[in-house]
N, C-alpha and C positions, 0 to 999 in steps of 0.2 A: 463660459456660459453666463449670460444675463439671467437675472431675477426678474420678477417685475417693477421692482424698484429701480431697473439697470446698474445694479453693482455688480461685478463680476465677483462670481463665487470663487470659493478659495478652496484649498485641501491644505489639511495638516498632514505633513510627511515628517516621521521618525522626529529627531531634536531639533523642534524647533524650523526646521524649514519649511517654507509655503509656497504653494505653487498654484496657478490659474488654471482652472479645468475650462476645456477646451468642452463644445460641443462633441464631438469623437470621443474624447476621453471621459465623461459623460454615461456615453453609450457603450466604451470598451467597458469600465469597470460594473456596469449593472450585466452585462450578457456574462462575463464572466462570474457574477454573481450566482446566479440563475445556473451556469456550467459547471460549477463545482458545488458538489454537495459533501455534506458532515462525512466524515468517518463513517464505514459501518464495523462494527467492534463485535467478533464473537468472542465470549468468555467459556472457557470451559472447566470445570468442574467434576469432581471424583465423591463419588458417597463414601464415607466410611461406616462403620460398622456402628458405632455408635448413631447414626440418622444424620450428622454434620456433614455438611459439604468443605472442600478442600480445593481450592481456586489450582489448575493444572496449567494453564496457559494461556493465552489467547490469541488470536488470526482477526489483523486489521484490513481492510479495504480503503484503500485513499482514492474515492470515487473520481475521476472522470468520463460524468454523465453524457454530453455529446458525443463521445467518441468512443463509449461503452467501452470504459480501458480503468482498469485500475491499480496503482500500488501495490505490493502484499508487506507486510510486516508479521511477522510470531516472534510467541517468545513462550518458551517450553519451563517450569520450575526445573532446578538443578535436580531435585528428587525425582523426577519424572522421566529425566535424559536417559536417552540408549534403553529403552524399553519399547520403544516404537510406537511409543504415545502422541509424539511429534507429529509422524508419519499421517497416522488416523486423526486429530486433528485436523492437520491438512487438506487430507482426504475429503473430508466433511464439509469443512470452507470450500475448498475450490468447488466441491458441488454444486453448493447452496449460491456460489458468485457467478457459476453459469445456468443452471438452474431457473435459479429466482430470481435474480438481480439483473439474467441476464446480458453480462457480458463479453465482448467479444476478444480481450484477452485481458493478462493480468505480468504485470512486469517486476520483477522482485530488482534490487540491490545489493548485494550480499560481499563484505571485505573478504577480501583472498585472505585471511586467516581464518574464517571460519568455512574450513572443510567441512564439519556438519554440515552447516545448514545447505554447503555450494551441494554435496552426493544426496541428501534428502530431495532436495528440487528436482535435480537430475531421476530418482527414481519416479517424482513424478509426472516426468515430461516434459520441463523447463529446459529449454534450449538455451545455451550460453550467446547472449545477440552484441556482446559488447563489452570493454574495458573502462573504463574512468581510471589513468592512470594516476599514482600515485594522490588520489584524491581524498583519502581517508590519513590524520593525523594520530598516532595509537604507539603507547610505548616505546616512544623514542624516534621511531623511524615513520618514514609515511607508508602506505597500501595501497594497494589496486583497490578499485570496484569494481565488481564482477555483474555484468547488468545479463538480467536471463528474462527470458519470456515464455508465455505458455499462449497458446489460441486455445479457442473454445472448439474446435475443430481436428486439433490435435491431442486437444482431453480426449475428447469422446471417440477418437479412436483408439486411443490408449488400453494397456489391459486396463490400469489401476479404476477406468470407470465401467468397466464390465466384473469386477468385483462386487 
C-alpha cells in the first residue's frame, strides 16, 4: 500500500523480518481487527465468614464476534474440586454467553488426560465434534485434543437450562 508520500508501507513481523502490506492485506488485518474481540473473563468468588472473598475459579470466552462462536477455558482452585463448584460455575457462564453475549455456540479443547473436565462438559451438553491428534506435549509423551461443542439450541433444550 502507498502512503502519500508513495512509499510502500511496511509491517514488522516477529525477529526482525519485514514485509510489504499489500492493499488486501491492509483490509484483511483491520476486518479481522474489528472480528475479534478481548476476552470476556468471569471470575468467581466465595464469601467467607469473616466478610473476605476467596477467588474459586474463573470461565473465559475467546470471543468470535462475527460468527457468534466462542472458546471456553476454566479453571476451578484445587480446594474447590469435586464439590460441584465447577459444575455451577459453568452453568452460570454458559447462561450468561447465550443469554447476554448472545452466542450461537461455544467450542472447548480439552487433553484426553483430563477426564474431569472431558464428564463435566459432557454433563453439560457438549458433544464430542473432534480429535487433534497427539497435539498436546505433557509428561513425557504427547495427547489427544478432544475438541467438543455446545449450540445455543442445544443448551436450551437441555435439562441443565431448565434448572
Amino acid at each position: 500500500m502507498n502512503n502519500p508520500n508513495g512509499e510502500k508501507l511496511k509491517f514488522h513481523i516477529g525477529s526482525g523480518f519485514v514485509a510489504e502490506l499489500s492493499d488486501e492485506d491492509i483490509k484483511y488485518f483491520s476486518e479481522r481487527r474489528i472480528t475479534k474481540a478481548e476476552p470476556v473473563t468471569l471470575v468467581f468468588f466465595s464469601e467467607k465468614n469473616d466478610g473476605n472473598y476467596e477467588k474459586i475459579g474463573f470461565v473465559e470466552f475467546d470471543l468470535r464476534v462475527i460468527n457468534k462462536n466462542a472458546y471456553i477455558t476454566f479453571y476451578v482452585t484445587p480446594q474447590y474440586r469435586g464439590k460441584g463448584i465447577g459444575k455451577l460455575m459453568l452453568r452460570k457462564a454458559l447462561e450468561f454467553a447465550f443469554k447476554e453475549l448472545n452466542l450461537h455456540r461455544i467450542t472447548a479443547e480439552v487433553y484426553e488426560y483430563n477426564e474431569r473436565s472431558l464428564r463435566l462438559l459432557e454433563s453439560l451438553g457438549f458433544k464430542k465434534e473432534g480429535i487433534l491428534r497427539e497435539a498436546k506435549y505433557h509428561d513425557g509423551r504427547y495427547w489427544d485434543i478432544i475438541v467438543m461443542g455446545l449450540m445455543k439450541e442445544d443448551w436450551k433444550d437441555s435439562e441443565e437450562f431448565r434448572r
